[in-house]
Every structure is written in C-alpha cells, then in structure tokens.
N, C-alpha and C positions, 0 to 999 in steps of 0.2 A: 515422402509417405503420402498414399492418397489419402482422399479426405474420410472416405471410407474409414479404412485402417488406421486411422487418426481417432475416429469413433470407438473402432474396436479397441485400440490399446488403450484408450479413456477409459470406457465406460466397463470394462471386463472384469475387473477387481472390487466393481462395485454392487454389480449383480450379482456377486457370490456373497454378498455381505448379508449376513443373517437378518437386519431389522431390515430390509430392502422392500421388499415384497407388501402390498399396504395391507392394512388390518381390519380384521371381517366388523362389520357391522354398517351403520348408519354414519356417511359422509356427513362434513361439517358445513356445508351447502344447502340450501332447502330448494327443495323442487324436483318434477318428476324429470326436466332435461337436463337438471346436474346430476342426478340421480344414473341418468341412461347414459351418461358421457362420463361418470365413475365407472358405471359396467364395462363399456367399451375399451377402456384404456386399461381397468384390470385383465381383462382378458387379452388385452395385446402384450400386456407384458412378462402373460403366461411364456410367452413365447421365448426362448433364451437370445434367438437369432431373430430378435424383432427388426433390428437393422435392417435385414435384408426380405423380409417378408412385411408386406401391408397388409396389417389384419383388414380382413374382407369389411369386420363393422366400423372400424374408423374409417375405414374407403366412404363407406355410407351412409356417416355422419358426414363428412367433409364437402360432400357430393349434394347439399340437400338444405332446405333452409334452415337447416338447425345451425349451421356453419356462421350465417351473418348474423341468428339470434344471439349467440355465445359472443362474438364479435361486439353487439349492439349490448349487453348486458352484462358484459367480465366482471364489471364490480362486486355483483351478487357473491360472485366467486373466485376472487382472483388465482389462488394457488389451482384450481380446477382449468383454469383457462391458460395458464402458462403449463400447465401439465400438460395440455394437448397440445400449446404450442409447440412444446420443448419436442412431442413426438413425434408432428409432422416435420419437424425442421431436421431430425432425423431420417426421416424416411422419403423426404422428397428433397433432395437439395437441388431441385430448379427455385422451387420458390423459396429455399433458405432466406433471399435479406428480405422480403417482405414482410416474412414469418416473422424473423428478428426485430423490424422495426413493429409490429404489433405487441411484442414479449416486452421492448423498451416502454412502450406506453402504457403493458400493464402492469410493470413491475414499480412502475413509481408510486403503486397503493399499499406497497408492503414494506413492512418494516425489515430493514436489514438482514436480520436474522433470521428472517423465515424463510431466506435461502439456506437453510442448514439442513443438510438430512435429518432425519427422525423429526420434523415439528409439524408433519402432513401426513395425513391418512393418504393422498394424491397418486395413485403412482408414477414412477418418473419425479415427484416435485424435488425427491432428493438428490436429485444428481443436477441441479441449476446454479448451484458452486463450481462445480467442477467445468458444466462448460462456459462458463462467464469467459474461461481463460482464451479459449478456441474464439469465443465470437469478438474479443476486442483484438486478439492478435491477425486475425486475417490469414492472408497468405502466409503469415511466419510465425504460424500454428504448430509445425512440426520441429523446428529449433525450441521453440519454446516448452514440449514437454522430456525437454533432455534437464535432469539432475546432477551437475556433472559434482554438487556439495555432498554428494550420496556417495562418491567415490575419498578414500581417507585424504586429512587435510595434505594440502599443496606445501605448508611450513616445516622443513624439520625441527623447528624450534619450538613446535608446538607438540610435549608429552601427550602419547594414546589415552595416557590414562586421566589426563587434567579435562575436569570437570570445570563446564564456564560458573558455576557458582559455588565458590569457596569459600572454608571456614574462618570465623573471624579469630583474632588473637586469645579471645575468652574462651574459645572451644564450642561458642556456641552460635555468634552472633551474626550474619551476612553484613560485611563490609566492603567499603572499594578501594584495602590494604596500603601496597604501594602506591598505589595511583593517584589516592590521596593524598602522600605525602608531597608528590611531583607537582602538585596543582594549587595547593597553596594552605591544605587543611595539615593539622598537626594531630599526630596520634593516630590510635585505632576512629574510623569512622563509623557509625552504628547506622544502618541504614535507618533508623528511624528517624534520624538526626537530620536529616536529607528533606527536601523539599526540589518545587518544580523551580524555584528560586534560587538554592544555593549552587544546585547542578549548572547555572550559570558563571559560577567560579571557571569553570574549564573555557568558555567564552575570554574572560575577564582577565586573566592570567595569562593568555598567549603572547608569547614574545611581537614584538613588533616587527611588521614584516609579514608575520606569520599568514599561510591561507586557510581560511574559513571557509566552510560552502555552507548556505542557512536555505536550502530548502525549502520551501511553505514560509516566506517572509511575515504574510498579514503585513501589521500594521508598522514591525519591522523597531517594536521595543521591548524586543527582548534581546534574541541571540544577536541579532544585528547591532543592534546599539551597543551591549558589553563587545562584541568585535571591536567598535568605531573606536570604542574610549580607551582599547589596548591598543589601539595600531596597528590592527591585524589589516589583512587585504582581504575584505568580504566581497565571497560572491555566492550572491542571492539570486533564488527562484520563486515569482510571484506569477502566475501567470493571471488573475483575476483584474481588470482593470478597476473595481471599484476595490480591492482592497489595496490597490498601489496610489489609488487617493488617500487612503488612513495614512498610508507612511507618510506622502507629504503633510497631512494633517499633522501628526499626534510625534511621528521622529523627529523635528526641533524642537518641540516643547519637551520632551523626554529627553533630550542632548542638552538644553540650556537647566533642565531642573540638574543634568549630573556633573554642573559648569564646565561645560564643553566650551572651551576658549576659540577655537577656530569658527568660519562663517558657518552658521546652521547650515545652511542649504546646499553649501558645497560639501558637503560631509558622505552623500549619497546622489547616484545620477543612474537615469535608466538606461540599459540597452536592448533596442527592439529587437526581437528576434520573431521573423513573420510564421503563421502557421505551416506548417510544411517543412519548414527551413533547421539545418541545423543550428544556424550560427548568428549573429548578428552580422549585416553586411557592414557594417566601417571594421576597419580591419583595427584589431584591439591595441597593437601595438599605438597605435595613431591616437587610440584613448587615455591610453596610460601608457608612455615613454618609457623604456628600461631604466631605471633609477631613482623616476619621477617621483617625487614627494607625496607627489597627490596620492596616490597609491597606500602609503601610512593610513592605514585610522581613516579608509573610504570604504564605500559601503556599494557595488557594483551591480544592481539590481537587473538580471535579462526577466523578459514578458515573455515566458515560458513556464513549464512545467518539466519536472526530470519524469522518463521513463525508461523503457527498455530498448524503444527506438522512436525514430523522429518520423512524426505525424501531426495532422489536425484532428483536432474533435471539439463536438456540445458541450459545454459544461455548466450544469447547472448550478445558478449563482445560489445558496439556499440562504435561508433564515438563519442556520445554526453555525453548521460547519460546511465547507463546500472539498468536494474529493474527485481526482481523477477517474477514481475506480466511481463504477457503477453500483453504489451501494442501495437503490430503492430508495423509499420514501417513508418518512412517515406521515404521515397525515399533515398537511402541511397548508398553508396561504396559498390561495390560485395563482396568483403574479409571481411566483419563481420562474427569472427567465433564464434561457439559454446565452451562454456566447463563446464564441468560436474561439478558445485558444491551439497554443503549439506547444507541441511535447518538444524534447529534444534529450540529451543522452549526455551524463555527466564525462565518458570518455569521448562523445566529441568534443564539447567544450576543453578538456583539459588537452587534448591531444592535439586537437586540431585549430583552435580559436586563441587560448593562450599558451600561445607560443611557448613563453619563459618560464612556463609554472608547472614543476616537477612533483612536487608534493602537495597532500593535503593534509595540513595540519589536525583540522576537526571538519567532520562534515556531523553535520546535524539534521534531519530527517524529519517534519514534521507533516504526514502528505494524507492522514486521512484513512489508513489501511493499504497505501499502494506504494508502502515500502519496497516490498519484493520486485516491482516493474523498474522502482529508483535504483534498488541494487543490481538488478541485470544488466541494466544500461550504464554500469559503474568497474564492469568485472574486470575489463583488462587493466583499470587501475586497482581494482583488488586483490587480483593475480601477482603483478605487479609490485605485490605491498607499499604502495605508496600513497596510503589513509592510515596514519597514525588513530585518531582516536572517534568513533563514532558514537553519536547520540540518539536514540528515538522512543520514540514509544511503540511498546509492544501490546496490542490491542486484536484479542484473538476472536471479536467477533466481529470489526470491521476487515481482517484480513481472511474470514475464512468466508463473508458476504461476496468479497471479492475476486475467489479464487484461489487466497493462498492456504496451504495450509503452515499454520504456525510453527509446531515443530520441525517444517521443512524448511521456515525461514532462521529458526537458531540455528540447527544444523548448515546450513547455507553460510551462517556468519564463521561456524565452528570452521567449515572446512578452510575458511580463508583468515586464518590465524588469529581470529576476535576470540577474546576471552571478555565475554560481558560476568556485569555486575548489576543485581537489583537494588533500586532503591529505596524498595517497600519491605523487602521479608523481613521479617524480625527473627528467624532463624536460618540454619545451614538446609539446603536443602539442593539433591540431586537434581541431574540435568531433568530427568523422567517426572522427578515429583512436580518440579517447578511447571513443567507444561502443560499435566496433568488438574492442575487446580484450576485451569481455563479453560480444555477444551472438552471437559464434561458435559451434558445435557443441564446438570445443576448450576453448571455456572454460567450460561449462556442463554437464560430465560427471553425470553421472546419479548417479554414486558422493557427489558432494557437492553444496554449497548454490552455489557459485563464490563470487571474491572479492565482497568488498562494500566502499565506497567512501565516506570521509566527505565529506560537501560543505559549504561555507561560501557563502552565495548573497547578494550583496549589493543589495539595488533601487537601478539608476543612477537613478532619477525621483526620491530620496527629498529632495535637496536643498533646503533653505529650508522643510522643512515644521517 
C-alpha cells in the first residue's frame, strides 16, 4: 500500500466523524500568529482531499518567517504546533522524518491524553492517536493496519455467544469462577476480594517447570520472584539498564525475606540481547542444558523489550513510569535521559532462541500502554494457542495516547480464545458496558491518566494440551 493510501485509509473514517471539525470561536492560544495559524489550518481542513491539495495559505505560512517563529516558540502552543506539524508531514512527505522529529520534541510537553480526539479546538489535533501507529511502525505500516481480531474467533471452542465477562454464582457478582478454583482460591471469588497482590496466586501456584514470561521486570519482586519460589522457568523483559540494577538491589533481599534456601544470586542471570538483534547471541541451549536444574525456580532476564517486531529505539528513562510507546510528557525534571534499547518479539524468542519451550504457561504484561505491539509480536504463538493464561492491565488512556484503541485490543484477546475476567467490577456487566466506562470523554479527563484495570484472561482452547 502506498504511503499515500496508507493516509487515506487511516484518516477517512475519521473525517466523517461528526465532533471532527474544530469549534467556532476563540483558540486556546493567545496571540495574533496563533490566531492566523488556527485560521490557516481551519481552512485547509475545509478541504476533504487536504491530502492531496496544499492549501495555497499554509504554502505561505511555511514559506516565511512565521515557520521558524512557531518552531522558536511551540510552548506558547503546543497542540497548535503539532497541529501544523501533523499537516505538513501529511502533505509533504519529503520532509516527513524531520517533521517527525520536531512533533517528538514537542510532544513531550503534553500530557498523554491530549492526544485524544475531542480535548482541542486544533484542527487535525485529533487524529495524532491514530498516526502515532504509522510513525513508530515505519516501512511495516501497512501489515500493521490489518485487524485480522475483527474477523470471528480462530477457536471453536469458544461459544459466539460468550461474553469475556461473566455472571458470578450469586447472580450478581464479577468473579474469576473456575479459574479460581484451579489456582489455589476456594469458592466463588468476588472481585472485590482481589487485589494487585493476591492476583500473584497465578505466579505462585505454577507447577514446577512451568514457563512464565514477566514482561516489564522493574525491580523483579513481584511476578518474578512468586515464579522463582514456585519453580517455575521465568523469562523476563527488562530492557531499562537502571531498573535491572533494582533487580540485583532489592531481588535477594525479597528472596531471603521469603527463605529462599538456594544462593541469592544464582537465582536470576541476564541475557544480552543487543539493539537490533532478535536474540541473545550465546545460544540458550549452552545457558540452560535440557534437564538442567538450574532451570527450576531461575529467573532468565533478556535487556529487551517485547514488541511487534525487532528494532532499536530512544527511551526515555522517566521519574515515574517509563513505556515503549510514545506517551508524551508531563511536566516533568529537565534530566530525563534518553537510552538506546532493543525491542524484540515474543515469537522470536519462543520459536527461535528456545528451542525446547513449547508452551507458555502465564505470560504477564506489564509494559505502560504498549500491550497491543507485545501482542502482535506474540500471534503466531496465540494462533497457535500456546499461552494458557494471560495477565495485564488494561488502561485505556495510556493505550489510546499510544495508538491503540482499547476495545480493539479486547476484541483482539476475544478473537484468540481469551476469556478475560475483571478484578475491580463489583457487578456482571457486558462486553460493551465494560468498555464503555473508559473510553468516554468523562472518563478520560486530561487532568489524569483514568482508571486502569487488572485483567486475568484465560485461553478456552487450552484444554488437553
């Protein structure tokens, strides 16, 4: 698909959308050349087929010193200035990546969520969700906007009519039923009951042997350590070098606090995997033997990140939380640096790096909003049904900062035989309602990140494997 018609089939559905069009009166800008650079861009976007016509007055802002004022001054305005970015990197794609890297430096003064349509008079500002997805995928832009979760699920074991959130025993109450029962809880489960701690039962209870994949390590005491002290065979993605200092910090002491009888330190070991690179170059066999003990109750941490394909990129180290996905900024310390990690792809790793490892017991998800790039990069083992039980959080204003949209990532789970469970609702509620309480305008205030949501997902296919 050209990159053209890559535009078009993006941006088409979104120009018909009724709140699109920005709204009459006084920008939220002050000044007479924010003022004339709202004019300009309303009126190019009068145009339906702005794509392919340059309106004559953005030629003539662009052409003029008003171009390096707006440049010298974004802050005054930042969603005004990524507005005209977003429409020259439209309409000129010679200078797309410089464009791009100017939109990067002024997107880090905005709060996440002000990439959301409807929170800018701006025109254009509402469509800088939508191509987040285009500018981080590159040349494999056009695989990427195929849905293939939009087509009915791959399992026939999974009824048309089952709804991922079901009624409790009481008639009334969201539980996680059987799943429950399998994992070590007894009786009906109330999701109130639940916490970000007990959901570590599913960590803690895995047979021995079993594979883990822990995602977003950090400091590597939580999922990882309940792995270590079942015996499971953890394998962890950390890509940030100073949060893979906390693990050797704070995961002995968290192992001898839960008498961890074996050596602290051999309990977890890292494997390099360089930027670019899918794989760790020691061949894994050579790290952990077929049979090898070691393997029990170790903790196998690669210096990557999971995505949808393998690449390098920036990643900003932050104060709070730090994410793959390009969520902006909020007002933040000057000394947030950059450092170069590697992405890599959960079916390379399983398919191609360890050899011996046919299944995943539990994979766990903890990656900042860039779920959906983790799951791409995961399909042919999802295809595959060979991901028994998945864990994450579902957080639909870091996923839609980022490009996803949320109901297309449940559906996404639905189509591949996940029957998730919440572990906040306090009542039954449909697949529509449930998605509907987050991707509102009311629930996705600007002021905060909105709620976020733990999920327990179980694969109905996984029976008799």
């Amino acid at each position: 698909m050209a990159w053209r018609g890559v535009w078009r089939h993006l941006l088409s559905p979104l120009l018909l959308h009724a709140g699109f069009r920005p709204s009459a009166g006084r920008t939220s800008c002050e000044g007479e050349r924010w003022d004339h650079l709202f004019g300009a861009l309303s009126e190019a976007s009068e145009n339906k087929e702005f794509w392919d016509v340059f309106s004559p007055r953005m030629l003539e802002t662009t052409q003029s010193e008003l171009f390096e004022w707006y440049k010298a001054n974004y802050r005054e305005c930042v969603e005004g200035f990524l507005s005209m970015i977003l429409y020259l990197s439209l309409v000129m794609e010679e200078r797309r990546a410089s464009l791009l890297d100017l939109a990067s430096r002024a997107a880090r003064e905005l709060n996440p969520l002000a990439l959301r349509a409807g929170h800018s008079p701006w025109p254009f500002f509402g469509l800088m969700d939508r191509l987040q997805l285009i500018w981080q995928a590159g040349q494999h832009a056009a695989p990427l906007l195929t849905d293939p979760w939009r087509l009915p699920p791959r399992c026939p074991a999974l009824p048309s009519i089952l709804q991922p959130f079901q009624q409790g025993p009481d008639g009334s109450v969201e539980h996680l039923g059987d799943l429950a029962a399998a994992w070590g809880w007894r009786g009906p489960s109330p999701a109130q009951d639940f916490s970000s701690n007990s959901v570590l039962r599913l960590a803690r209870n895995l047979p021995p042997g079993a594979i883990m994949v822990d995602a977003g390590v950090f400091d590597g005491t939580d999922w990882s350590l309940m792995g270590i002290l079942a015996g499971a065979t953890v394998i962890g993605f950390e890509p940030l070098r100073e949060n893979r200092k906390l693990v050797e910090e704070r995961l002995p002491a968290a192992l001898q606090q839960e008498g961890y009888e074996k050596g602290l330190h051999t309990a977890f070991s890292f494997l390099t995997v360089a930027p670019g690179e899918a794989v760790p170059r020691t061949p894994w066999l050579q790290i952990a033997p077929v049979g090898s003990r070691q393997r029990l109750g170790h903790s196998y941490i690669f210096t990557a990140g999971l995505g949808e394909r393998v690449r390098s990129l920036n990643m900003t180290v932050r104060y709070d939380y730090s994410s793959i996905a390009d969520q902006g900024y909020l007002k933040g310390p000057p000394n947030m640096e950059d450092e170069e990690v590697g992405l890599t792809t959960l079916d390379d790793i399983i398919d191609s790096y360890l050899s011996d490892v046919h299944t995943v017991e539990l994979l766990k998800l903890d990656v900042e909003g860039y779920e959906m790039g983790a799951l791409r990069g995961a399909e042919w083992l999802l295809s595959e049904g060979r991901v028994h039980f998945l864990v994450m959080e579902f957080h639909p204003g870091m996923l839609g900062s980022s490009g996803t949209d949320p109901e297309g990532l449940l559906e996404f789970l639905r189509h591949y035989c996940f029957r998730c469970f919440s572990l906040k609702i306090r009542e039954t509620q449909s697949f529509e309602a449930f998605v509907a309480r987050y991707v509102t305008p009311q629930a996705t205030p600007l002021q905060g990140l909105g709620e976020l949501e733990d999920l327990v997902c179980e694969n109905t296919a996984w029976q008799g494997r």
